[in-house]
N, C-alpha and C positions, 0 to 999 in steps of 0.2 A: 328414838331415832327412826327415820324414814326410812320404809324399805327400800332395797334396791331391786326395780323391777325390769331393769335391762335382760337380764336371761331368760324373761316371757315375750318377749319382743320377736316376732319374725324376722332378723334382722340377715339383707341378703348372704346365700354361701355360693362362691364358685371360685374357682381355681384358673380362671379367664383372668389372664393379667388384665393391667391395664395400660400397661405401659409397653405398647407393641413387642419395640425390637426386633424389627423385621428383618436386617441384617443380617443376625444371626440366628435365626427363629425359621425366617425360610428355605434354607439350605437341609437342616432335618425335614420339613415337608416335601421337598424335593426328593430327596432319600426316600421315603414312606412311598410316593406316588409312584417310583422308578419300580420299586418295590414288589410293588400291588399291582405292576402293570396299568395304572390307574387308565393310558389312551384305550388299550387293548381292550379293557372291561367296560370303558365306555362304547366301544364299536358293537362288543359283542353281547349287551343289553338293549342294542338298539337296530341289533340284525332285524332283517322284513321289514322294516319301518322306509319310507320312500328317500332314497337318496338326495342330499345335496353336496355338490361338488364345489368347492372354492380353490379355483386350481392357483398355483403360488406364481407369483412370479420372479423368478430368480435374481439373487443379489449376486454381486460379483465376489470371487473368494478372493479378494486382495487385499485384506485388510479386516480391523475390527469393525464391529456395527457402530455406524452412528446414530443420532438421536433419530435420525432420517429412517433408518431401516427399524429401529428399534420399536418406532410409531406405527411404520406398517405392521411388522409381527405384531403388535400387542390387536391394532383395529379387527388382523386376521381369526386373532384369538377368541376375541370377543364374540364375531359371529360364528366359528365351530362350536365354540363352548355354547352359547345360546340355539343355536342349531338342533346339535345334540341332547338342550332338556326339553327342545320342542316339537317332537314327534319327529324328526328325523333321523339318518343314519348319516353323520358328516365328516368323511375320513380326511385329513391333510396331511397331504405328502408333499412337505419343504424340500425345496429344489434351488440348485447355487448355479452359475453361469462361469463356466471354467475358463472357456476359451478365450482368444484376443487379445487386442492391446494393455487393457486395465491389468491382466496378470501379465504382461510383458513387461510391462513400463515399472512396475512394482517390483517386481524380483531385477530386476536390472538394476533398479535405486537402491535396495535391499539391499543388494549379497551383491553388485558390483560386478555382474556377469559381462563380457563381453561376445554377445551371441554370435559376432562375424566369428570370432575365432575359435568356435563349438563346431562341431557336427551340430546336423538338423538333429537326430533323434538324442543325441547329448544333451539339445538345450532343450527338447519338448521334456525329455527326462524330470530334469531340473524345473522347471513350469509345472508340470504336473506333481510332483512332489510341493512345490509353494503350494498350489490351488487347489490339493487336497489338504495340508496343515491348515491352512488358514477355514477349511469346512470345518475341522474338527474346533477352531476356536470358535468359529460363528454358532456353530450348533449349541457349545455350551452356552454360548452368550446369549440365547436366545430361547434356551432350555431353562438358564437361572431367570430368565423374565418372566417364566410360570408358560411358556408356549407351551399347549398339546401339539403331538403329532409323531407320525410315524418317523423318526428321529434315526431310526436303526438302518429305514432301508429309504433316503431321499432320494431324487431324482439330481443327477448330473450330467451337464451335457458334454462332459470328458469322457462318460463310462462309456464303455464300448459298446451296450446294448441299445444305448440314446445313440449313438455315433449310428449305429448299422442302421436305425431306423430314418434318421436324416439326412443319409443317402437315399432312401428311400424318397423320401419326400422330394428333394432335388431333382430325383431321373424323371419321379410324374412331372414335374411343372417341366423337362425340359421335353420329357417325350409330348407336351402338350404346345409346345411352343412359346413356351412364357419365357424360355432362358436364351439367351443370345451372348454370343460375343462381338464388342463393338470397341470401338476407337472413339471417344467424344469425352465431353470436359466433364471433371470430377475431382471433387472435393481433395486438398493432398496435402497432407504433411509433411515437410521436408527433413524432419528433425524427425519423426517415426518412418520417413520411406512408406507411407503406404495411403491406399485411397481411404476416405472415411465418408460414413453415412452422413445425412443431415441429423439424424437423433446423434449424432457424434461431435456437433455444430456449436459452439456456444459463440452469444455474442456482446461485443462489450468494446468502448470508445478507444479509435484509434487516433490519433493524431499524422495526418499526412498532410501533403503538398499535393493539390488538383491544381491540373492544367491545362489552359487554352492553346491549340496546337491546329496550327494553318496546314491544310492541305491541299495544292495549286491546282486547279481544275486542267487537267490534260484534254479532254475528250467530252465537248457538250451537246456533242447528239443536234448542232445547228440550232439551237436554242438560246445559247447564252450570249456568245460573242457581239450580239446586235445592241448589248447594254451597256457591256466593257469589255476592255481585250482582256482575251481568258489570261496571259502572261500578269493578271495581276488581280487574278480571281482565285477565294479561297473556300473549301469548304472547314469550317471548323469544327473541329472537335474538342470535346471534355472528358478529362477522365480523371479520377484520385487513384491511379496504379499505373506511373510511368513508366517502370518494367516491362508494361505488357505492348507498350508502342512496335517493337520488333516482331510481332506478332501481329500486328495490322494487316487484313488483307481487304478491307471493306471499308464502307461508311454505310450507314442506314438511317433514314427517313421515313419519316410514319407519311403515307399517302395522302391523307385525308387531313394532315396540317398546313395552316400555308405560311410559306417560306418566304422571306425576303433578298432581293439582292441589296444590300448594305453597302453604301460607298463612305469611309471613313475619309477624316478631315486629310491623310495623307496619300489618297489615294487607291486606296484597299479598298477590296467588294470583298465582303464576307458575305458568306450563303448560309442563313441563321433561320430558326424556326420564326416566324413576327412575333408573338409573344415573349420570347427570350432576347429579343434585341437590345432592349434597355439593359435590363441586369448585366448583358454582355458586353457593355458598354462602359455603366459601373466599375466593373470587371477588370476593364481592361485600360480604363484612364479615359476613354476617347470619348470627347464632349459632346459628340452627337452623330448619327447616321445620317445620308441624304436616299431615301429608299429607292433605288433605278426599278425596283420591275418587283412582282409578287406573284407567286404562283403555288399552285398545291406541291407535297412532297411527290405527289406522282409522275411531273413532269422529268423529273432528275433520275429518275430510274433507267439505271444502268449507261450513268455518264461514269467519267471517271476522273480519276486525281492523282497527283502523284504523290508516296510516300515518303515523306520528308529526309527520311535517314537510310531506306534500304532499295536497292534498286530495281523496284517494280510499281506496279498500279495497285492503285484501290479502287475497287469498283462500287456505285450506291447501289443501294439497293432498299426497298422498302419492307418495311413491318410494323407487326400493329403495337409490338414492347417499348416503341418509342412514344417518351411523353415530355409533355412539358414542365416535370417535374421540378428537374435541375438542368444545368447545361446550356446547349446550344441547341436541341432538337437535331442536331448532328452527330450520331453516336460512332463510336469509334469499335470497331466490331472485329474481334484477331477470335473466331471458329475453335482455336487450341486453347481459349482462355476464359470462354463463359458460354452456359448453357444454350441462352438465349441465342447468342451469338453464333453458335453454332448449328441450331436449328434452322435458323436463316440462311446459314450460307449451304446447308446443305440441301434444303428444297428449292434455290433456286438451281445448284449444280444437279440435282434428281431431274428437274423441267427441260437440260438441257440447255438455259439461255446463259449458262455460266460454269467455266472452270475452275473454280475459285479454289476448292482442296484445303489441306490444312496445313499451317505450322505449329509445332510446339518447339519454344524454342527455348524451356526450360527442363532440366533435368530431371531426377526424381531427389537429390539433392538442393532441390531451389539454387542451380545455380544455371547462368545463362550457358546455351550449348553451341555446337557450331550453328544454328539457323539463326542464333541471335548476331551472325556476324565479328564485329569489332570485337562486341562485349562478351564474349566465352570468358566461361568463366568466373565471373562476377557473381554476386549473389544477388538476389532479388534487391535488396536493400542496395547495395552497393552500385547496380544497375542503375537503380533511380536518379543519382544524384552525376553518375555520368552522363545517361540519354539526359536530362532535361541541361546539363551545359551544354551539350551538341545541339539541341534543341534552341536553346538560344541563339549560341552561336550561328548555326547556318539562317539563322531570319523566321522559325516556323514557329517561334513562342511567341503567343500573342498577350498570353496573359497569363498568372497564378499567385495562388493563394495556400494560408496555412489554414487547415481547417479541423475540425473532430469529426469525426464518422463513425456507424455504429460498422463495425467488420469482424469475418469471421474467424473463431478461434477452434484451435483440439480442445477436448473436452479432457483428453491429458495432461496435455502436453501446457497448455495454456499459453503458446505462441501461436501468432498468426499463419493461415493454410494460405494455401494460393490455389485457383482455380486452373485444373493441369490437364489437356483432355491425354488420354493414355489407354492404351488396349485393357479392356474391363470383359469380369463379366455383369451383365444387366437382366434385372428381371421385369419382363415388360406390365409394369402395371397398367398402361393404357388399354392395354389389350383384355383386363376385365375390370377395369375400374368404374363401370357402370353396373355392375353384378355386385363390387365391393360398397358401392354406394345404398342397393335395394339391402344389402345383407345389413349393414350399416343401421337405415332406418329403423330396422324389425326389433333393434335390440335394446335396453331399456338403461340409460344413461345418467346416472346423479353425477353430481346436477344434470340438472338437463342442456344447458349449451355445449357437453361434450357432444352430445350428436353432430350440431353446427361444425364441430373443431375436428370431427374426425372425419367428416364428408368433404367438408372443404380441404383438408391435408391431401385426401384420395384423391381429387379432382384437379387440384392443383401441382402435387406435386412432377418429378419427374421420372424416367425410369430407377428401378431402386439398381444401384451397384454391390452389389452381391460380392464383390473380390477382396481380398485383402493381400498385398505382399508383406504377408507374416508367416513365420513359421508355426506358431502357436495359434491352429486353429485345424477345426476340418477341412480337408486337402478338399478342394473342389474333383470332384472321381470325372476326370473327364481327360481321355487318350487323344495323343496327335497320331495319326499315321504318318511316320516318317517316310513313304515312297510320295504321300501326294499331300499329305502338312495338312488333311482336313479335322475337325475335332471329331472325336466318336467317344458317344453317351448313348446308349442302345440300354433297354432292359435285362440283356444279358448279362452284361455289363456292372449294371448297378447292383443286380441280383449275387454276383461272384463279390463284387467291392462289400457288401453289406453281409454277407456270410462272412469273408475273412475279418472284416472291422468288429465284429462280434466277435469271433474266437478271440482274434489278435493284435484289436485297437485300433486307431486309426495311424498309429507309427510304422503300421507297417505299411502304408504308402509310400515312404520315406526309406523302409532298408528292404523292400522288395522290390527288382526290376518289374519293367512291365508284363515284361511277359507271364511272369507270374503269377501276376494280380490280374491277368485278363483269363478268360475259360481257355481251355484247354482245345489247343488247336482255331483258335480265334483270326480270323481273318479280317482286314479291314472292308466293310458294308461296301467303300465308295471304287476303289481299285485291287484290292485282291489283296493288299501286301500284309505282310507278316512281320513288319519292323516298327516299335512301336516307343514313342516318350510320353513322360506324364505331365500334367497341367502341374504347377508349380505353387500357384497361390492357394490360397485356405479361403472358407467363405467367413465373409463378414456376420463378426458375433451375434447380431440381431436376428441374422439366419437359424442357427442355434437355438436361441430365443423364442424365436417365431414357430420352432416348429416343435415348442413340447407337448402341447396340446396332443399332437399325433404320437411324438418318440416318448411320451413321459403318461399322459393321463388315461389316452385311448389305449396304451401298449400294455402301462400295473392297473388300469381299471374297464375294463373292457363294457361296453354299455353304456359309461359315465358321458359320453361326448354328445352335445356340446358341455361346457363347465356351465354351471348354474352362475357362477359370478367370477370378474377377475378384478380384483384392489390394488391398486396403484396408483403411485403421485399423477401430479399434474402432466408433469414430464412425457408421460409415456406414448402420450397420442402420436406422436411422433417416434416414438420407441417401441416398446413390449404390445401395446394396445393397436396398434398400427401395423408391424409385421406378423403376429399372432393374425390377426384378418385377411392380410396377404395372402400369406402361405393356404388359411384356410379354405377362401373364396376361391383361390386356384385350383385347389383338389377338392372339394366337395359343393364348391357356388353359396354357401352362405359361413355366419359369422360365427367362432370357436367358440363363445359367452352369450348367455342371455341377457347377461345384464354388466355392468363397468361402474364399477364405483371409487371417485379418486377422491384423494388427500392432496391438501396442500404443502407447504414446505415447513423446517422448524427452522427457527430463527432466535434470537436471542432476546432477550426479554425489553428491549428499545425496538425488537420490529427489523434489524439488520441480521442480514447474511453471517454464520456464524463460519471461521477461520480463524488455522491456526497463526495465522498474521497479524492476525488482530486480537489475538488473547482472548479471544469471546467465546470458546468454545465451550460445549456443554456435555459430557463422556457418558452412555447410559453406564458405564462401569462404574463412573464415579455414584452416580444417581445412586445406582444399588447400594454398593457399599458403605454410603452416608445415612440413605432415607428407604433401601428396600424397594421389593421390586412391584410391590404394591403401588407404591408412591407415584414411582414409575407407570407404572399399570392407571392408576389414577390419573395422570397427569394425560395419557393419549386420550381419558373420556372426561375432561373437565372441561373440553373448549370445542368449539366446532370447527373441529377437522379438516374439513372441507376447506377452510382457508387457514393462511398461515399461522406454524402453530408455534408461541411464543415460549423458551425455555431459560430459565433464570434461578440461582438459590434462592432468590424471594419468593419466587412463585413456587417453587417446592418446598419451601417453609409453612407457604398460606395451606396449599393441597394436605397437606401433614396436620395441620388444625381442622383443614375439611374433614381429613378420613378420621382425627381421634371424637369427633362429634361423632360419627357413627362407630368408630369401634365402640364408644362408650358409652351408646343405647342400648347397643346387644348386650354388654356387659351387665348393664343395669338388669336387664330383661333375664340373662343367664341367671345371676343372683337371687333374683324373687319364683326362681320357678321349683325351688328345694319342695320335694313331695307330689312335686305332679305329675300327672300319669298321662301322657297322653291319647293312651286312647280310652281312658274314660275322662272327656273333655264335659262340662256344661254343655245343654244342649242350647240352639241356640236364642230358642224363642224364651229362655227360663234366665238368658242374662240381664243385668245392668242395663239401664237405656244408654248409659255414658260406656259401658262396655259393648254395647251397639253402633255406637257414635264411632266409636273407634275403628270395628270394624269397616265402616261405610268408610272409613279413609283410607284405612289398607286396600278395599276394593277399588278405587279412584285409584291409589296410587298402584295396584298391581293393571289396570286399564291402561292407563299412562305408561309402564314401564313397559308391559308387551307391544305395546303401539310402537314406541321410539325405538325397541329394538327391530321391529322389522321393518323402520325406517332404515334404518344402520345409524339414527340418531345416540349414541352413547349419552355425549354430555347431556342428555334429557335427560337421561335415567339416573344420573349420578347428582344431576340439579336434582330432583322430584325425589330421591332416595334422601339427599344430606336435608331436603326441605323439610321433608316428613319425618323425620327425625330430633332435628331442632325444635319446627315449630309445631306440629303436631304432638310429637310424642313430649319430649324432655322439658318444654316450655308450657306443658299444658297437661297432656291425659296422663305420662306417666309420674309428674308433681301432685294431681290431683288423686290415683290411686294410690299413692303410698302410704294415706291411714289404713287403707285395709286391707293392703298387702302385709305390713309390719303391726296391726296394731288390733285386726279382727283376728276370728278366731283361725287356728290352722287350717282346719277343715271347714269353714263357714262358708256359707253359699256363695257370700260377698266375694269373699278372696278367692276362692275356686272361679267363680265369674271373672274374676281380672287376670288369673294364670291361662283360665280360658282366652283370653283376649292375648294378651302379652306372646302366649304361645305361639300361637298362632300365626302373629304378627309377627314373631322373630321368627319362622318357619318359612314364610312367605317371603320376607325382606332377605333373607339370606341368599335364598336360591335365586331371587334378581339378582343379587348379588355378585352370585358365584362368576359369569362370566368376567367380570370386569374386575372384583379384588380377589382372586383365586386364590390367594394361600389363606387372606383372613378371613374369607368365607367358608375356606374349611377346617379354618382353625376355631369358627363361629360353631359349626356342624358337627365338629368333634366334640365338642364340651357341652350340646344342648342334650335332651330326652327327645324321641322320638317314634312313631306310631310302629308299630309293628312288619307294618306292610312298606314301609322305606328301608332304604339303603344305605344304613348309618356307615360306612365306609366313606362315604364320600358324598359330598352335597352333589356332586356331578355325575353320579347316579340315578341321580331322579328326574326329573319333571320341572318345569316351569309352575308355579303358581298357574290358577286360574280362576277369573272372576266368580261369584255367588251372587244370583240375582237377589237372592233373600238378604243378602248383607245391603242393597242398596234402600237408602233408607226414602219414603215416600217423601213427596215437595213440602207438604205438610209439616213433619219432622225436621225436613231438612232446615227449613226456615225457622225453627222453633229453635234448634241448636245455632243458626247464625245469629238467632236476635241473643239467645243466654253468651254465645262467645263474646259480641259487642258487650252485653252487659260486664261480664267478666272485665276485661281489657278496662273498663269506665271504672271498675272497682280496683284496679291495680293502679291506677296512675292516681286515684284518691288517699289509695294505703301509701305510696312513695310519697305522698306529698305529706302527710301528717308524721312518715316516719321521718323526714326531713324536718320537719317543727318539733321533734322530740314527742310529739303526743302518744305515741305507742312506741311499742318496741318490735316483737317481730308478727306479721299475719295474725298468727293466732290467738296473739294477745286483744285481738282488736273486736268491737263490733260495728258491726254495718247495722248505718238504717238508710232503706230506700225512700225516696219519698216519691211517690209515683204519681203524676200528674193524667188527670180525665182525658187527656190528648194520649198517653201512654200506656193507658189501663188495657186497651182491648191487644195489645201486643205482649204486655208484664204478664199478664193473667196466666197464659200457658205455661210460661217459664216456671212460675213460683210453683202451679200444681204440682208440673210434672218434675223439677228437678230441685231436689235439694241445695239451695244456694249457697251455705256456709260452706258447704262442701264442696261446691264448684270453685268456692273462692277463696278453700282453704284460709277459710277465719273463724271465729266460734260461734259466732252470732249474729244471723241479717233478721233485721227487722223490717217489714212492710208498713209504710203509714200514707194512706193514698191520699192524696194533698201537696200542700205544698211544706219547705220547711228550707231552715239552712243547711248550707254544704258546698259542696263541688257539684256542678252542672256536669253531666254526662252529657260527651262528646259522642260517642258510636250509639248509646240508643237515648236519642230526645226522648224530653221530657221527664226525664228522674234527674233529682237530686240524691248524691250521695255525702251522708255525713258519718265519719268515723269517729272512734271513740274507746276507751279502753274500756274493756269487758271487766263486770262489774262481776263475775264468777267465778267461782275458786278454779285451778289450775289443776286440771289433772298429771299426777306424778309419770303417768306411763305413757301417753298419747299428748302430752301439754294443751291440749285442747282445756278451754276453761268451760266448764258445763256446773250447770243447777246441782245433777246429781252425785259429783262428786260428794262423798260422805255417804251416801244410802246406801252403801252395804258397811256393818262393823267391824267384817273381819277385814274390811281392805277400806281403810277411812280417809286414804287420799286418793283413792280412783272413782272415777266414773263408772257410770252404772255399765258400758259398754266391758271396760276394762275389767273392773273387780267379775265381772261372769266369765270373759275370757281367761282369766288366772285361778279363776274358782274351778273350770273345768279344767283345765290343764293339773290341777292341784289332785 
């Protein structure tokens, strides 16, 4: 009977599942690291070492994380945790956005609050308890994603020590003259009551009625009448927002366009840009113009017209915002109802050649007031559909249409805003937005078009309105004197506001009178008086936002400012990345970040907007709880980020095949390493040339992996990690060392050479690892052996890998190992083709003969010296016959024929290799010479 020599076998041992379980596997790793203090001990092993700072940008507390936020934490993660093994010291301190609408509008839909009938500090109460519960959910949800950071003490812009310092911020930019109170048009919700920023702006298709609307020329400056009687001369207007007709107090013409006077078939002169004629025509049914006269728009400056519906003038006026876009080249221009519009009428009335003033003659309810006349009352919508019957009716409709438009929405609320001008406060970016443009430049943008996008926003946009009529926010610290109604914001001032906001919040603006909250014996700067009321509004959240850099990074880390990077969606240019430069350029003249790195959006796995309308949604809660938060953690570095990132159960099914490809190299690698020591490793010139080979790939791919991380390129590393894994390791080096891992002796140079390799290789691959699959890299580092001079606690104690010039292998080499892998690949697609004909059974039943051709010879030659080829090709037997002969024609290296064939040599019982010398030992008369020594010596 045949012995049984399975129990000589080195066959692997390790206690490394293989079957994750991350679900419920990482939640005790969580525990162990909470533990261990595992952030702490990472800070304070990497104390002296040069700071890097990636300061957080805050998520709103109103709710659970979505895939959206869950992406940034994990991107955030990646570069702390790679930060931290690579010679730096990189604290994060996670920070949430309390104030504003988003926790307004939440706890109101929540819990069903109705704020009108709270006290102020009742309902901030109530706010403030939502916007802290909801940090403590955030934090675990973001804590179970494997996020480091200073978790215990974040930064919030509700605490009172953030509050007192952002008063701070406000008095400099006001004591410098960047803050103003003004009256002009601004963004406004009628269904929140309150102004909103343009980061507060979304936009998306409206369906309206745009209208042609006659305005009768009263007043033509001696110019017009000589073409037709003015009594039957118009200028026309366009607009898609008939509401704002009652707000008409102008018309505007771009100067430098030229205008027609237009006589229709029924006797009408319309006054139309000449370009716009036709379309207006279309338009309007009317078969054709007879052109009486043409002149630039400069000539009509400062005629006038009369108001169709309300009893006053309109007067023209020119600007350069008019175009030939759309319309008539005759804009209809109401100062209370568009920026543009107001800009105009206000530098002509500044010049003096016009009293033009403003109305607004819509509420803060969107509903018409007394200036709107008839229509008090009415709602914006409801307006529309009565001005354009009156509009008919009295003869001033000349044309309209149903159209789509893109228009603007709350990013709440999700109805449409109306443009409202309203007493604000404004922070004048003109006034250093060429400072915010030079700061802008210096800083270093991935992609690169954000620079474009953030210079252009600065340059373009308009003053930022700073106010909010919300209760739930930082009160803006700014006193009226009630003897003479001026505002006072003095240093003294902010210094008393920002002392009590720190003891005692910022609620107590709200249940302290003034005089209280002002210094002691405080008089007003401007008349003397001693009678004083408080500004009412709160500032707009982005305020907040804008200014943690100073109340958050510069206050808990003194020195750290500027931040070395800030990460954030696309979004933010206009948001977080945009008022953070603000605030900064204002008080210091240049930019808060060195550097700006954004993400795109997640979407669902067709490419669409993910909603709960649409049942597409994707929960990081569920992620975890299904696939772990690895998976997770995988899935933010498998795709490039930078644009939109696609989430689906298929794609996290494929991701889950991705990660068990590499859980189940290291696993392989754990297994074969029983008895090694490593720090008595093989040296390295005394290994394997194919344990050299190996190496020279771990150095490639450890070059490549530190490269893409200090790209912020992830999915490189996690492409180049599962690469080298599949087809370097498991497809090739570690299939071709498992005879003499399992099969040489225990201690044999051989196998010592390849735990040398394997080691090292898992040692290296881990700690790339680490930032990106955090528990399974330390669930990898737990279960391997390690040097003495590491930090078996934690992979995230140590060190990044770093390259070995002695591992890169010369060109020489390296070419010699691409022509034997071509060989190889030529001999595997020979063996499937014969194992497909039944001619053999498995590899090693087979023998190879090459037949190598005089055109192949001077390339074959090195191969065969230097590398054992049966072994390369895991078969028992290659033979060389240089000539020619039958077989398979090798595709990757010309000129060999390959012919296979069943090896005609007994079968070893221990290693199934078939070899000659099976039978030459007697005590072991079914092994190989190799085998029966290995068993003799163990014996």
């Amino acid at each position: 009977m045949a012995q049984d020599y399975n129990a000589t076998v080195n066959l692997p041992k390790t206690d490394f599942p293989m079957r994750a379980g991350l679900p419920n596997r990482e939640p005790g790793m969580l525990e162990r690291w909470n533990g261990m203090d595992l952030y702490g001990e990472m800070l304070r092993r990497n104390e002296g070492r040069p700071p890097f700072i990636l300061h957080d940008g805050p998520p709103f507390s109103n709710g659970m994380i979505h895939m959206g936020t869950a992406l940034n934490k994990c991107l955030k993660d990646f570069i702390v945790r790679y930060k931290n093994m690579s010679g730096f010291r990189a604290p994060y301190t996670p920070g949430w956005d309390n104030h504003g609408m988003p926790i307004e509008s939440a706890i109101i839909k929540k819990q069903k609050l109705n704020r009108k009938a709270m006290s102020i500090p009742e309902f901030r109460d109530a706010c403030h308890k939502f916007a802290q519960d909801f940090v403590d959910v955030q934090r675990e949800e973001f804590r179970r994603l494997g996020v480091l950071g200073d978790w215990e003490k974040p930064y919030l812009t509700m605490d009172p020590k953030f509050e007192a310092e952002e008063v701070k911020v406000f008095g400099k930019m006001y004591e410098k003259g960047y803050i103003y109170k003004g009256k002009k048009p601004v963004y406004w919700c009628p269904r929140d009551e309150t102004a909103l920023a343009e980061a507060e702006i979304e936009y998306s298709d409206d369906k309206c009625r745009s209208i042609f609307v006659k305005f009768p020329v009263t007043k033509d400056n001696g110019k017009l009448s000589k073409y037709a009687p003015l009594d039957r001369m118009y200028f026309v207007i366009w607009t898609t927002t008939t509401w704002t007709i009652p707000g008409n107090l102008a018309i505007c013409l771009n100067a430098d366009l030229q205008y027609v006077l237009a006589k229709a078939p029924n006797g009408e002169v319309y006054i139309l840009a000449r370009e716009l004629m036709d379309s207006v025509a279309k338009a309007a049914g009317i078969s054709g113009f007879e052109v009486l006269a043409e002149m630039p728009g400069s000539e009509f400056e400062l005629m006038e017209a009369r108001h169709p519906l309300m009893d006053r003038a309109s007067i023209v006026l020119n600007g350069d915002h008019v175009t030939l876009d759309a319309g008539t080249g005759c804009v209809h221009t109401a100062p209370g109802f568009g920026q543009e519009d107001y800009d105009v009428c206000r530098r002509y009335d500044a010049s003096g050649r016009t009293k033009i003033g403003i109305v607004v003659p819509v509420d803060e309810h969107g509903r018409m007031n007394s200036e709107a006349g008839k229509y008090e009352g009415l709602t914006t919508d409801e307006a529309n559909s009565v001005i354009f019957d009156d509009l008919a009716a009295c003869g001033a409709l000349l044309a309209s249409a149903e159209i789509v438009h893109q228009y603007p929405h709350c990013w709440r609320c999700k109805g449409p805003i109306i443009y409202r001008a309203t007493d604000q406060w404004f922070c004048s970016v003109k006034a250093f937005s060429s400072e915010a443009v030079k700061a802008a430049e210096k800083v270093t943008w991935m992609p690169d078009w954000g620079r474009e996008r953030m210079i252009s926003m600065i340059t373009e946009r308009s003053d930022w309105c700073i106010s909010r009529q919300r209760h739930w926010g930082l009160p803006i610290p700014v006193f009226y004197c009630a003897d003479c109604g001026k505002p006072i914001c003095t240093p003294e001032t902010i210094e008393r506001i920002s002392e009590i906001f720190r003891e005692k919040g910022s609620n107590a603006w709200f249940s302290m009178d003034a005089e209280a909250l002002l210094p002691a014996g405080f008089k007003c700067p401007d008349c003397g008086g001693v009678h004083f009321t408080k500004e009412t509004d709160t500032l707009d959240g982005w305020f907040d936002s804008g200014s943690t850099h100073f109340a958050s990074m510069q206050l808990d880390s003194p020195g750290t400012w500027p931040a070395d990077l800030y990460l954030e969606g696309g979004d933010q240019y206009r948001g977080w990345f945009q008022s953070s430069m603000l605030t900064a350029v204002a008080l210091r003249g240049t930019a808060p970040y060195r550097a700006v790195l954004t993400h795109g959006w997640t979407v669902d796995g067709e490419g669409k907007v993910m909603h709960k309308s649409l049942g597409n949604g994707v929960a990081p809660e569920d992620i975890v709880k299904k696939y772990g938060a690895d998976i997770a953690r995988l899935w933010a570095a498998s795709a490039d980020y930078r644009l939109d990132m696609r989430c689906s159960d298929a794609i996290f099914r494929q991701l889950s095949d991705k990660y068990l490809k590499i859980r189940n190299t290291a696993r392989y690698i754990l297994g074969n390493l029983d008895g090694f020591d490593p720090d008595a490793p093989m040296a390295y010139a005394e290994l394997t040339e194919l344990d050299k080979w190996a190496l020279s790939r771990l150095n490639a791919l450890i070059e490549k992996c530190l490269d893409a991380y200090e790209k912020y390129e992830f999915f490189s590393v996690t492409y180049a990690i599962h690469n080298f894994c599949v087809v370097e390791m498991s497809n090739f080096y570690l299939d071709v060392i498992k005879d003499r891992l399992y099969c040489d002796g225990r201690d044999s140079a051989e196998r010592r050479s390849a735990q040398t390799a394997i080691w090292t290789i898992l040692d290296a691959m881990v700690r790339l690892l680490a930032p990106i699959l955090a528990f399974t890299a330390d669930e990898i580092w737990l279960a391997m052996p390690h040097r003495k001079g590491d930090d078996a606690r934690a992979v995230m104690l140590n060190d990044m890998p770093s390259p070995h010039a002695e591992w890169r292998l010369s060109e020489k080499d390296a070419e010699l190992w691409r022509g034997a892998l071509a060989l190889r690949d030529d001999v595997n697609k020979a063996l499937e083709l014969a194992r497909g004909e039944k001619a053999i059974g498995k590899p090693l039943d087979a023998k190879v003969t090459l037949f190598v051709s005089d055109a192949a010879k001077e390339a074959y030659l090195p191969i065969a010296s230097g590398i054992a080829l049966h072994k390369l090709c895991i078969v028992s037997e290659v033979e060389t016959v240089y000539g020619s002969g039958e077989g398979t024609p090798a595709g990757e290296f010309p000129g060999v024929t390959i012919r296979v064939e069943p090896s005609a040599a007994p079968r070893c019982a221990r290693c199934w290799t078939h070899d000659a010398s099976v039978g030459s030992d007697p005590a072991h008369p079914d092994l190989c010479a190799r085998c029966a020594a290995v068993v003799a010596q163990a014996e």
